[in-house]
LUMBA-363268 format. One record per residue (C-alpha): residue in one letter; x, y, z. Coordinates in nm, 2 decimals. Layout:
BEGIN
+---------+--------+--------+--------+
| residuo |     px |     py |     pz |
+---------+--------+--------+--------+
|       a |      X |      Y |      Z |
...
+---------+--------+--------+--------+
REM end
This chain:
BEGIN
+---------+--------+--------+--------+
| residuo |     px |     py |     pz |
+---------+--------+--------+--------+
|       x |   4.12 |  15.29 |   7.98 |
|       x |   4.05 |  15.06 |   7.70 |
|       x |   4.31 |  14.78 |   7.65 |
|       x |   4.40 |  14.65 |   7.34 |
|       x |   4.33 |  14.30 |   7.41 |
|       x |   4.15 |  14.16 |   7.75 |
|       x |   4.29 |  13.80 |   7.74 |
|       x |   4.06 |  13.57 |   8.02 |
|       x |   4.20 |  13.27 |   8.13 |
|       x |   4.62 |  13.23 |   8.20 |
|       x |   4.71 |  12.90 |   8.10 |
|       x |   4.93 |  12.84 |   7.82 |
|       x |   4.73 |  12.96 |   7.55 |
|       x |   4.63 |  13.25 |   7.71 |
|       x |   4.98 |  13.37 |   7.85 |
|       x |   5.13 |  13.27 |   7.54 |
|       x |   4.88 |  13.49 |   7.36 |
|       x |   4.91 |  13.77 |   7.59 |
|       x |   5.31 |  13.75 |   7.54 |
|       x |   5.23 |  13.79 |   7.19 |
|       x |   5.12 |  14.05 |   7.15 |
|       x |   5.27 |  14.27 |   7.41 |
|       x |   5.56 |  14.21 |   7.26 |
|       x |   5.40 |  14.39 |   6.92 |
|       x |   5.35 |  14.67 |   7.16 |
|       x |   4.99 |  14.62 |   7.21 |
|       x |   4.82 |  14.68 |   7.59 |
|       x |   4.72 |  14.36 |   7.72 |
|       x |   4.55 |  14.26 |   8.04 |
|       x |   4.57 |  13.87 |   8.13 |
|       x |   4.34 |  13.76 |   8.41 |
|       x |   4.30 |  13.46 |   8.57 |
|       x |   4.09 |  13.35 |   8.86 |
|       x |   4.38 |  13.13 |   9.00 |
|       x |   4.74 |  13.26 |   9.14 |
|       x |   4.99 |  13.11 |   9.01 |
|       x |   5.17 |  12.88 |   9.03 |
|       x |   4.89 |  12.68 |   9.00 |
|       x |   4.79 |  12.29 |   8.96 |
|       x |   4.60 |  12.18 |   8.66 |
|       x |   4.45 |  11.81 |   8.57 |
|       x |   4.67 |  11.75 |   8.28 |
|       x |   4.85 |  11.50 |   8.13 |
|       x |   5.13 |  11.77 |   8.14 |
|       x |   5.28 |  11.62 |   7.80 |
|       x |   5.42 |  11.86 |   7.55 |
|       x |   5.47 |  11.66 |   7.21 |
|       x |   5.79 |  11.75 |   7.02 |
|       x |   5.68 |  12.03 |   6.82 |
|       x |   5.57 |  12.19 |   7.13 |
|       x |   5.93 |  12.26 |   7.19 |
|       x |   5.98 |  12.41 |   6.88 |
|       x |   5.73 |  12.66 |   6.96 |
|       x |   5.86 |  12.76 |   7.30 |
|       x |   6.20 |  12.80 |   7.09 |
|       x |   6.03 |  13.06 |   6.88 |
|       x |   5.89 |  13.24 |   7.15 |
|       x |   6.23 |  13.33 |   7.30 |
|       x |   6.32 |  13.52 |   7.56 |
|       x |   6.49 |  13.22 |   7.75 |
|       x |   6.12 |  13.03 |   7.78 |
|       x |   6.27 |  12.72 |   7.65 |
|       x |   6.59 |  12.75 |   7.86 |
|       x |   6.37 |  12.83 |   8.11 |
|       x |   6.14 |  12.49 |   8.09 |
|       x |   6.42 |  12.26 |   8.05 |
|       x |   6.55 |  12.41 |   8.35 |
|       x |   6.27 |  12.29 |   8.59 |
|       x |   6.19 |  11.97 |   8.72 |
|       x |   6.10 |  11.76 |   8.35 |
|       x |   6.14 |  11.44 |   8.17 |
|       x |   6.20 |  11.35 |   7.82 |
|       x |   5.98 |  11.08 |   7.68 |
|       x |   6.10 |  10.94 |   7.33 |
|       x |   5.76 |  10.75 |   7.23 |
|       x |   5.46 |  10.65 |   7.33 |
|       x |   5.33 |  10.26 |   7.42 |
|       x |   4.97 |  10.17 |   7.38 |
|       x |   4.82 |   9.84 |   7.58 |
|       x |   4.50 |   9.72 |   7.39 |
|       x |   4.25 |   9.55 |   7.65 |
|       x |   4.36 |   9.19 |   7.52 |
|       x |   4.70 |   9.26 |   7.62 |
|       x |   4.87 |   9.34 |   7.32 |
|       x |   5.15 |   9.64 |   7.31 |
|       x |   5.29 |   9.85 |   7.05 |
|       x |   5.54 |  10.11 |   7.10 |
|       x |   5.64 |  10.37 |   6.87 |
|       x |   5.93 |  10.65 |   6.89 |
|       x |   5.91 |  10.99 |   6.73 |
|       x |   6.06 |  11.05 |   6.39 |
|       x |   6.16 |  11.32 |   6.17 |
|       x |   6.29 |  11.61 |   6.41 |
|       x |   6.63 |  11.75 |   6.52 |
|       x |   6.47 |  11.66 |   6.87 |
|       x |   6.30 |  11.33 |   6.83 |
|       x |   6.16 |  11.37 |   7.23 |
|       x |   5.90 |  11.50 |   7.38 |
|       x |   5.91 |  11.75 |   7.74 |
|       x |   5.74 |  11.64 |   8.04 |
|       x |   5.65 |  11.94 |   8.23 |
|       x |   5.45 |  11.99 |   8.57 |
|       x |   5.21 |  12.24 |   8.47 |
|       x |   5.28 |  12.43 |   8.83 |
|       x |   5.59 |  12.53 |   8.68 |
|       x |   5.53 |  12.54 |   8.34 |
|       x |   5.18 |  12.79 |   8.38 |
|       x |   5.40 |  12.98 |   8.56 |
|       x |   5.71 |  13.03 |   8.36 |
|       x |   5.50 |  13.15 |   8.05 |
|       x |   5.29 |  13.42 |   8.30 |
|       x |   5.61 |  13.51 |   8.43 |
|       x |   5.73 |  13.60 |   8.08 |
|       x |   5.42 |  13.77 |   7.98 |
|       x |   5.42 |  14.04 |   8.24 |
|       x |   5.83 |  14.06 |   8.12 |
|       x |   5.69 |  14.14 |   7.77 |
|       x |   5.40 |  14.42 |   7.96 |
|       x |   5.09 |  14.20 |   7.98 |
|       x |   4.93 |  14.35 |   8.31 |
|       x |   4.86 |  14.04 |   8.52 |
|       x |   4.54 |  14.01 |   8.73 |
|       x |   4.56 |  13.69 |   8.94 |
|       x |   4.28 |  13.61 |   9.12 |
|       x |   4.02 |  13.79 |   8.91 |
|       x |   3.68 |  13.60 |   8.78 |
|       x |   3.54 |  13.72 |   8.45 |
|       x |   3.17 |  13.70 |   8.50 |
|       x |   3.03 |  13.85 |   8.21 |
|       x |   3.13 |  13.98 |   7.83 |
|       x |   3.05 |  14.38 |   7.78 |
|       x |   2.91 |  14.44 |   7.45 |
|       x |   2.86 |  14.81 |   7.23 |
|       x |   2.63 |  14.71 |   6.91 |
|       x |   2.65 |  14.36 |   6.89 |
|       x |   3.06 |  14.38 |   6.92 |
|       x |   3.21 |  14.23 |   7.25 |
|       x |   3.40 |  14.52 |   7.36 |
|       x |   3.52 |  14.42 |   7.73 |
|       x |   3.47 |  14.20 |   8.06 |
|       x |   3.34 |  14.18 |   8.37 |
|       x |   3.57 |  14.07 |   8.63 |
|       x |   3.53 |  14.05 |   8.98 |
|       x |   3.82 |  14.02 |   9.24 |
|       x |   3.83 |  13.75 |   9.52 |
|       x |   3.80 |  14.04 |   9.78 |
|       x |   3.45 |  14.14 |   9.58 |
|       x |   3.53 |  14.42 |   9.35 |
|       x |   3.37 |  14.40 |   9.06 |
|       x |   3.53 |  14.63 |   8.74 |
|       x |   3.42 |  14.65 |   8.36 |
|       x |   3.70 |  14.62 |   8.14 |
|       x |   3.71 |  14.76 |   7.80 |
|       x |   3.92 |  14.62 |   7.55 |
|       x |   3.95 |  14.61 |   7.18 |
|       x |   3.93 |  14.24 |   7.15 |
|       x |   3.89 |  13.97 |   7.44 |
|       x |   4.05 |  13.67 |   7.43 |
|       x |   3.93 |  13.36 |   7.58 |
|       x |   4.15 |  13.11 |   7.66 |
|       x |   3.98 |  13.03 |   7.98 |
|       x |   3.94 |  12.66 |   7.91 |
|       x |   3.71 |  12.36 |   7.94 |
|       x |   3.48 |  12.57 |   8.11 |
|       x |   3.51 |  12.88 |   7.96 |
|       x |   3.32 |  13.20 |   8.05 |
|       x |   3.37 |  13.38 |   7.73 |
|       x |   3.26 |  13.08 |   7.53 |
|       x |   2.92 |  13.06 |   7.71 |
|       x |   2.87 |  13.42 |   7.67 |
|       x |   2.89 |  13.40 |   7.35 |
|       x |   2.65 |  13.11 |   7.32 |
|       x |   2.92 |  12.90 |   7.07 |
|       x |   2.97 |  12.59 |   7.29 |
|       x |   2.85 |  12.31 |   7.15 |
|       x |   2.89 |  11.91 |   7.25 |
|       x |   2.98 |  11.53 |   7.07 |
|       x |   3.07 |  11.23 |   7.16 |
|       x |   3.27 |  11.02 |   7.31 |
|       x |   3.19 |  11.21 |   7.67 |
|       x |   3.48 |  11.11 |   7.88 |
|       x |   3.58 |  11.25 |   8.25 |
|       x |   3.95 |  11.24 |   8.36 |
|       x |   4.07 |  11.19 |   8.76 |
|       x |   4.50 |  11.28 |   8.72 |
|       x |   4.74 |  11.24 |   9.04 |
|       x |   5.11 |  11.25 |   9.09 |
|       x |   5.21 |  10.94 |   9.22 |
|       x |   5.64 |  10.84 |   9.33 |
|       x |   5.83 |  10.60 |   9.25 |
|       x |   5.56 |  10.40 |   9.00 |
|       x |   5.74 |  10.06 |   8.89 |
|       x |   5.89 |  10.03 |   8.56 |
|       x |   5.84 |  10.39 |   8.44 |
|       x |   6.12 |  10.43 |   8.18 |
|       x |   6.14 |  10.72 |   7.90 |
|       x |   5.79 |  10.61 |   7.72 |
|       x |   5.44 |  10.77 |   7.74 |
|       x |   5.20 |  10.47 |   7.82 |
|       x |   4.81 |  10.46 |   7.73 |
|       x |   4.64 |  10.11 |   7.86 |
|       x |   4.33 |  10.10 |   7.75 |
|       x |   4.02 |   9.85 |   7.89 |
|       x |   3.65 |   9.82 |   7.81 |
|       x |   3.61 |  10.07 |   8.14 |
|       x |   3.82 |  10.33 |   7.98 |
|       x |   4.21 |  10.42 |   7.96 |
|       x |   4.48 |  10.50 |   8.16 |
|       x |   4.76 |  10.73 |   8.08 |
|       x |   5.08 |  10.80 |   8.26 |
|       x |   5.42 |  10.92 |   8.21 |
|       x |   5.74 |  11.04 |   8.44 |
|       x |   5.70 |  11.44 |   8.46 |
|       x |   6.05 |  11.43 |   8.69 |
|       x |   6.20 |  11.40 |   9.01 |
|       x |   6.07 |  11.02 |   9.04 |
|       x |   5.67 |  11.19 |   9.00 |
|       x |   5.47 |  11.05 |   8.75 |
|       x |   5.15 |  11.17 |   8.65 |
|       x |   4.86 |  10.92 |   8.59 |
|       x |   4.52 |  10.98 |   8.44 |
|       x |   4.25 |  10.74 |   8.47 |
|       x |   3.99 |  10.82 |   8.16 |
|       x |   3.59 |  10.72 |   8.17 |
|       x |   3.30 |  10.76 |   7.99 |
|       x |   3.08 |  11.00 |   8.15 |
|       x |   2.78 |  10.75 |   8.19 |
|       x |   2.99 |  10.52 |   8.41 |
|       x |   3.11 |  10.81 |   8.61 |
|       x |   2.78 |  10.94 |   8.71 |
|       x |   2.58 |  10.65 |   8.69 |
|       x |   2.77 |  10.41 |   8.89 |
|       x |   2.73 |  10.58 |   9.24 |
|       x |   3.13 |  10.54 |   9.32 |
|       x |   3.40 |  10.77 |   9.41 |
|       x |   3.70 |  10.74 |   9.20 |
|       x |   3.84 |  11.01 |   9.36 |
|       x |   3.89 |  10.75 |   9.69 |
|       x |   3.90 |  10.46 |   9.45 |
|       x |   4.15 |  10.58 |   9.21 |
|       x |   4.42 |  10.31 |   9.29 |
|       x |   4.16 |   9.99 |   9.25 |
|       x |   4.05 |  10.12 |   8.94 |
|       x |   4.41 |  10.12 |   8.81 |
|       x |   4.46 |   9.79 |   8.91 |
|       x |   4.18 |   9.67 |   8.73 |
|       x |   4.36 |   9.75 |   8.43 |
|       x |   4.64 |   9.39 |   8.40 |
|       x |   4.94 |   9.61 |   8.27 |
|       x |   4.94 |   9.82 |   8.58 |
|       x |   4.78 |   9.63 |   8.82 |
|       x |   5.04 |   9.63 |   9.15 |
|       x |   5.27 |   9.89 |   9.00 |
|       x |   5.17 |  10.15 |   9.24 |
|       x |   5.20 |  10.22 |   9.60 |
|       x |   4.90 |  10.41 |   9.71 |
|       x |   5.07 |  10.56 |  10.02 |
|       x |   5.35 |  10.77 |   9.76 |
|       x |   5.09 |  10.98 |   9.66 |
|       x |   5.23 |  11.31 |   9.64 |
|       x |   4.95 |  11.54 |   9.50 |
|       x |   4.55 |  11.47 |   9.55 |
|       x |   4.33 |  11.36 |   9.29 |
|       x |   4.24 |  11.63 |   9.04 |
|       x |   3.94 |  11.62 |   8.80 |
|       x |   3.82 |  11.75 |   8.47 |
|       x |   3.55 |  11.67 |   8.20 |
|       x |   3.34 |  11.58 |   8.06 |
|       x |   3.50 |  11.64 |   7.71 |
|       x |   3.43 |  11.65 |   7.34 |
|       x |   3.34 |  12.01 |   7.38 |
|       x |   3.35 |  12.27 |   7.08 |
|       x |   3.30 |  12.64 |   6.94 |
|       x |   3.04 |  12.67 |   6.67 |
|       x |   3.31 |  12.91 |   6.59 |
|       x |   3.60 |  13.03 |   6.70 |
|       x |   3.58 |  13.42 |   6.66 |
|       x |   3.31 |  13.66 |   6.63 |
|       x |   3.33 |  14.06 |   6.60 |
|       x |   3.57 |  14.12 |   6.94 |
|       x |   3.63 |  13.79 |   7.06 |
|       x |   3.79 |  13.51 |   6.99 |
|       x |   3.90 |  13.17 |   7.16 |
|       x |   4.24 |  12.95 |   7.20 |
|       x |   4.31 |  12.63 |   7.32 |
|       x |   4.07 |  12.40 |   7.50 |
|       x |   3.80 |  12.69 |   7.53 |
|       x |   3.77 |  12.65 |   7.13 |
|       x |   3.83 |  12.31 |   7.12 |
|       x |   3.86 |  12.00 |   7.36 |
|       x |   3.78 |  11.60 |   7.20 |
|       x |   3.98 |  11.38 |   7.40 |
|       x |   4.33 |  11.37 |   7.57 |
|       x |   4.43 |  11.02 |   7.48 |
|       x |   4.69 |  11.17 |   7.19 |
|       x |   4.79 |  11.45 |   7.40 |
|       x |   4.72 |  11.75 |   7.20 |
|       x |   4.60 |  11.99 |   7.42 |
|       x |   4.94 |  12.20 |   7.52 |
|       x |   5.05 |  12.23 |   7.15 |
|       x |   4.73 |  12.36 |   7.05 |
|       x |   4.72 |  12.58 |   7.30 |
|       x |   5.06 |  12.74 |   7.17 |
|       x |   5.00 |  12.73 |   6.82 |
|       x |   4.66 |  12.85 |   6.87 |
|       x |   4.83 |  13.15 |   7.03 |
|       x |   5.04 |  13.20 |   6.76 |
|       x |   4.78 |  13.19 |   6.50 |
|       x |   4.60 |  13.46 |   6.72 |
|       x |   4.86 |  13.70 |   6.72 |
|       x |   4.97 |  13.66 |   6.38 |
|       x |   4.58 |  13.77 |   6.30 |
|       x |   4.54 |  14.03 |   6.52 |
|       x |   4.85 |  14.23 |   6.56 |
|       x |   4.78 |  14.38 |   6.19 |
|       x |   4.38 |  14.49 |   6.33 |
|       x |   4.54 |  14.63 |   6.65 |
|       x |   4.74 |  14.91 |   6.45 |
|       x |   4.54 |  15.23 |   6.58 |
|       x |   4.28 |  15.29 |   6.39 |
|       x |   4.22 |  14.98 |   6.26 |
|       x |   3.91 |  14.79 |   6.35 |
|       x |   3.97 |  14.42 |   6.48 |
|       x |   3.68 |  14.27 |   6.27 |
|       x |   3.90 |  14.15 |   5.95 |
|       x |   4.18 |  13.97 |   6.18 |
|       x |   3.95 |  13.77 |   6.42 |
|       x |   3.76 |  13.71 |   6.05 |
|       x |   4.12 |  13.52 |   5.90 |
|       x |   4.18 |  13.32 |   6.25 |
|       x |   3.90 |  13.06 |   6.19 |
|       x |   4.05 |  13.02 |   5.84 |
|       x |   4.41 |  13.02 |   6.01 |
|       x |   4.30 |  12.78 |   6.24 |
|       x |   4.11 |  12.57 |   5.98 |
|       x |   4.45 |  12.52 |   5.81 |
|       x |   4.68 |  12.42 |   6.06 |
|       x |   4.45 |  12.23 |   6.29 |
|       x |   4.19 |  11.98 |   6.04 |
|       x |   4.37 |  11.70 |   5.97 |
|       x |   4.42 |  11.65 |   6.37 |
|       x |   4.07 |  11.72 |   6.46 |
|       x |   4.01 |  11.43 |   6.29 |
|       x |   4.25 |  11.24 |   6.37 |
|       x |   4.18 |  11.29 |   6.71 |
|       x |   3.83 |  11.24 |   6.68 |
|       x |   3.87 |  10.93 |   6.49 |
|       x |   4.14 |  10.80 |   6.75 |
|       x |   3.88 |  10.88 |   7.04 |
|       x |   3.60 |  10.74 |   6.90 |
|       x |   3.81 |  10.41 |   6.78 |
|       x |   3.92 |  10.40 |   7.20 |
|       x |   3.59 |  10.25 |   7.31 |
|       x |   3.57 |  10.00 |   7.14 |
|       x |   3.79 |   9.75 |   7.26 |
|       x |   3.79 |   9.46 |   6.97 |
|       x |   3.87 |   9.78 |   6.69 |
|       x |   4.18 |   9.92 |   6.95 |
|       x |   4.27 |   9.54 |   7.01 |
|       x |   4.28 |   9.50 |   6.60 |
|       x |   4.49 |   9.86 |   6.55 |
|       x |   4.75 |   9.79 |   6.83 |
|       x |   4.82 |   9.43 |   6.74 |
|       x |   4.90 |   9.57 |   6.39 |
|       x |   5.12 |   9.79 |   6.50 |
|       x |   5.26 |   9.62 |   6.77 |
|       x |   5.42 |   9.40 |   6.42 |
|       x |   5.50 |   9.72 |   6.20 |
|       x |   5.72 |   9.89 |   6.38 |
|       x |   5.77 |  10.18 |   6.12 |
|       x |   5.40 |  10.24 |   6.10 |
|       x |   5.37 |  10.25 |   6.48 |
|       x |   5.64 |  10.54 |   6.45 |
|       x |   5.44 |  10.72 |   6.18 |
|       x |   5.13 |  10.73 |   6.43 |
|       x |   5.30 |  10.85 |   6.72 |
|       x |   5.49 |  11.08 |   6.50 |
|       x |   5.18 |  11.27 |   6.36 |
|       x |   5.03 |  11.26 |   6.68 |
|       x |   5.32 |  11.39 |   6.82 |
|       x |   5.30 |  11.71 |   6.56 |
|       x |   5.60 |  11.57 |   6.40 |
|       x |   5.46 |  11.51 |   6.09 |
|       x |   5.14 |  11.63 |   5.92 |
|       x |   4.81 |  11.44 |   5.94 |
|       x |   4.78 |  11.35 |   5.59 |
|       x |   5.07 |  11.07 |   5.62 |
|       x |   4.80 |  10.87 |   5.81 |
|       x |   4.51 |  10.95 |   5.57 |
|       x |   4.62 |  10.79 |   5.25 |
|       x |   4.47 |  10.43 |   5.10 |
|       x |   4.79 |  10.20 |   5.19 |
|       x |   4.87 |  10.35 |   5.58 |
|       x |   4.49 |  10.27 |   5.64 |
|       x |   4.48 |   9.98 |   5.49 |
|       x |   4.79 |   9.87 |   5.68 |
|       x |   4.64 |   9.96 |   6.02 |
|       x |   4.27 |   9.76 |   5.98 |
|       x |   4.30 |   9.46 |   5.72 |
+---------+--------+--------+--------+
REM end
């Protein structure tokens, strides 16, 4: 058999992709190497236009999410390493809130309504390898956890296989930049003073983010740069509640015996595609793209990524069409709803280590209120980009 689309990797962007386009009554396969559900390192923060795309997936996924085990967070508070605080709130949406979603139930609700739409689900399953016919991908290689191995053909693969993904080493596009950071996230009860805000304290070690996700959980992330992780000969892993309390706006706000899920890690970051689709591939989400997770990005892109996916290739997977032309117009898609937050981010990462420029930013905002809001807003997905980039907001935010 050859599928229409082989889509590696079933977190959000890949389920959400494989929805897609079943629902345009192409054959899909989705596998994964995991079974779901599933736990992920994640901040598990979907910013308020991430709710607008699970509305327009339908099919009760939204009704579904806010059915689980959430919070709602209506901003985001920033601690610079000298102690200042700014908090801003989200503006300019019917729902000025963001979800809070553990990605165990999140992953699976999206896989779940994948296979609903006729996405074949292979849990499990490893893709080791791309097939290729002329210089076009034209499958995978997948092997099961009991040892079979199986080609898979397919029209297009998808990968959406993440930080470390398969299909983007394959196809030789990943490429590296700084600021390298690695991430250790827990779930940790009944943290002190946890109301309805994101928080993001950041130090001249790093940053810590943490936010309710729920049922009195909240998930914390403790953020370093990949030279002190490997070079300092420590486990954070067993040291991850000291090196939280090195950080003054946290320090004795956590009980290390309610720790309710083990330390999880991911990184290093500030990983790329040279591109982003060549003949019979393409990639979504963090398998394209991954900077940093301090404005919490990731699920959103994921989504929209999808989105932008489908929209390109449902036309080239009409029979008889070839796929080339599609994958072709989703770099340019993604060009145009993503650059102004690549930069963004990137600018926003970078500007995170050094502690007297973050010190400077957040003790302006911490006295403009309105231009706080602004930032979270566009960082939120709220608003675009290009209200930050003009002459008086950044002037406003550094003089």
């Amino acid at each position: 058999m050859i599928w229409d689309a082989a889509v590696v990797g079933a977190g959000p962007a890949g389920a959400t992709t494989a929805l897609l386009l079943a629902r345009a009554g192409a054959s899909v396969l989705l596998l994964d190497r995991a079974h779901f559900p599933r736990d992920k390192p994640c901040s598990e923060y979907l910013s308020p236009a991430t709710t607008d795309v699970l509305e327009r997936l339908g099919g009760g996924i939204l009704g579904a999410v806010e059915r689980t085990t959430h919070a709602r967070l209506d901003g985001m508070k920033v601690v610079a390493p000298a102690g200042a605080a700014m908090v801003g709130r989200f503006r300019g949406a019917s729902r000025p809130y963001s979800l809070a979603v553990p990605r165990t139930s999140f992953d699976a609700i999206l896989v779940a309504a994948a296979a609903r739409a006729g996405a074949q689900v292979s849990e499990g399953t490893a893709v080791e390898d791309l097939v290729w016919d002329r210089g076009v991908v034209a499958g995978v290689v997948a092997r099961s956890r009991t040892g079979h191995r199986a080609t898979c053909h397919a029209r297009v693969v998808i990968g959406a296989d993440g930080l470390r993904s398969v299909v983007a080493r394959r196809l030789g596009l990943v490429r590296y930049s700084p600021p390298r950071r690695f991430a250790f996230t827990a779930h940790v009860a009944d943290v002190a003073d946890v109301d309805q805000l994101g928080e993001l304290h950041v130090s001249d070690r790093g940053y810590v983010g943490l936010g309710p996700v729920g049922g009195g959980i909240t998930t914390v992330a403790l953020v370093l740069p990949l030279r002190a992780v490997r070079g300092s000969g420590r486990s954070y892993r067993t040291e991850f509640f000291a090196e939280l309390d090195r950080f003054p706006g946290l320090a004795g706000r956590f009980d290390r015996r309610r720790l309710v899920r083990e330390v999880l890690t991911t990184g290093p970051f500030a990983q790329w595609a040279r591109v982003a689709a060549l003949p019979g591939a393409l990639l979504v989400g963090d398998a394209a793209d991954f900077f940093d997770p301090f404005t919490g990005q990731g699920i959103h892109t994921a989504l929209r990524g999808a989105e932008l996916a489908a929209e390109c290739l449902i036309p080239g997977l009409a029979p008889g069409v070839g796929a080339a032309t599609p994958v072709r117009s989703y770099e340019r898609a993604r060009r145009r709803a993503f650059r102004g937050k690549w930069l963004l981010e990137r600018l926003i990462g970078l500007g995170v280590g050094s502690p007297a420029l973050t010190d400077r930013v957040v003790g302006r905002l911490a006295r403009r209120p309105d231009l706080a809001d602004l930032l979270v807003s566009v960082t939120g997905n709220l608003l675009p980009a290009r209200r930050v980039f003009t002459a008086s907001v950044l002037a406003r935010l550094l003089w």
